[in-house]
N, C-alpha and C positions, 0 to 999 in steps of 0.2 A: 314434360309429363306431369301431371298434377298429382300432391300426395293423395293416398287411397287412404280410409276411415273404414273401421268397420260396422256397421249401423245392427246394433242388435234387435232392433224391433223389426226392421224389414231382414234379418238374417243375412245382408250381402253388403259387399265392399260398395264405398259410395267415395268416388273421389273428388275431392275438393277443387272443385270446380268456377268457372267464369260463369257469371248471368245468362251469357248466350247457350251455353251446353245444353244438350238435350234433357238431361237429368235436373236442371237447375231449380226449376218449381219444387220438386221432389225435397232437393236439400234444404233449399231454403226455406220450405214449407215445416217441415220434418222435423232438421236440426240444427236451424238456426236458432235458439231462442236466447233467456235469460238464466238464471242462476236460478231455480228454485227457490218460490217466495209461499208463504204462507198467510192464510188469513181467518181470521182476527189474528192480526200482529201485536204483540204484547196487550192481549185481552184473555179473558177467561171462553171456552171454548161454548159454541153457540146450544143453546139448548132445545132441542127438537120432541114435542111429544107425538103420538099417534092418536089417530081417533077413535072414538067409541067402538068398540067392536072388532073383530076379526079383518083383516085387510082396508081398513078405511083409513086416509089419511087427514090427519090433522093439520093444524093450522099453522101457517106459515112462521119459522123462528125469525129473530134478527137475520138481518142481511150478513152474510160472510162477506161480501163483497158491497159496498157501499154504492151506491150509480156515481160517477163522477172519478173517483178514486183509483180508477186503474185506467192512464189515457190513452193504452196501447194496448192493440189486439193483444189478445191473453186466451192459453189453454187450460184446464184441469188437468191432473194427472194421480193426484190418489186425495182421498177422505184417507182421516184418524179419527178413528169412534171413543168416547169413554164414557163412565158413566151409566151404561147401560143398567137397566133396576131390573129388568125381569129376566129369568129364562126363556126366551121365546123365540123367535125368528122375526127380523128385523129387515124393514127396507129403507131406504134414502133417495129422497128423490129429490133431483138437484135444477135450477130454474135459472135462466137470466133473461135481463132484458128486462123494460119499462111491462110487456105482457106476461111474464113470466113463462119464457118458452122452456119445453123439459128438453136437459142438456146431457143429464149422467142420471144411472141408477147402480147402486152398491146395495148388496142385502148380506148378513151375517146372521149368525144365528147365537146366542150367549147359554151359555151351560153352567153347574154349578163351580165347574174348576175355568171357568172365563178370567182372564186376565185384565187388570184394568184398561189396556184399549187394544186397540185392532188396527190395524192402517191395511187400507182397502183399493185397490189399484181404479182408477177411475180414465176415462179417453172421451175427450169432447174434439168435436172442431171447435175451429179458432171463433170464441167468442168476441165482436165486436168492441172496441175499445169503449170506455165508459158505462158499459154493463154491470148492472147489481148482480149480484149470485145470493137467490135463497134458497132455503130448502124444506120438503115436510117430509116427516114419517110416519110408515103404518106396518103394524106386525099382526102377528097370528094369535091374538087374543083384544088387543085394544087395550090402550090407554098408557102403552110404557112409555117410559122417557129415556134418553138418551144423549151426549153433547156431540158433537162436531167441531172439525177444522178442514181446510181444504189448503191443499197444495196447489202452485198455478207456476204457467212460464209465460210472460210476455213478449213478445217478437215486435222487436224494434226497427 
């Protein structure tokens, strides 16, 4: 009988299973990955402004993710924000791939008792291996600024 796992994101027992099991995509899709990696890895956290005006997004930061640099399918799973300069309501909008397909979107809102950052729960599917990850933002006045980091798991 195979050990059982409780999988908190599906809510139910998921037991540890052979390739062939009916559930087997499921796990191996799910919760098979890597250790929790972060990016930029020992660099200063990527800086994101918004565009001119009320909900217009501005122009693309540094790559969090480099094209070439991760050679294994890889998922997101949370943004951490700091930085934020205005009070406003803020969005993130997250990209990969040579066309820059939208992957993730995280929005917060900064107040005057706002904490220097924020970690923001983020869910993509399984981003192709060697994929860049960028990102822009736009909030409800234009023109703030904000930094970024992205958490990721690889599945080997």
């Amino acid at each position: 009988m195979p050990s059982p796992w409780f999988c908190w994101w599906c809510e139910m027992v998921v037991p540890i299973i052979q390739k062939s099991a009916p559930h087997a995509e499921h796990f191996i899709q799910e919760h098979l990955h890597s250790p929790q990696l972060v990016a930029p890895s020992g660099a200063a956290p990527i800086t994101l402004t918004s565009g001119a005006g009320a909900w217009n997004l501005g122009n693309f930061g540094l790559a969090f993710i480099a094209t070439d640099a991760v050679t294994s399918v890889f998922d997101l799973h949370w943004i951490v924000i700091s930085g934020a300069d205005s009070n406003v309501w803020y969005e993130v909008v997250l990209y990969y791939g040579a066309t820059d397909i939208e992957c993730a979107r995280a929005a917060f809102g900064r107040t005057a008792v706002f904490t220097s950052s924020i970690t923001l729960p983020l869910q993509t599917l399984l981003i192709p291996a060697n994929s860049q990850i960028r990102g822009k933002m736009m909030d409800d006045t234009g023109g703030a600024i904000c930094t970024a980091k992205i958490f990721y798991h690889i599945y080997d």
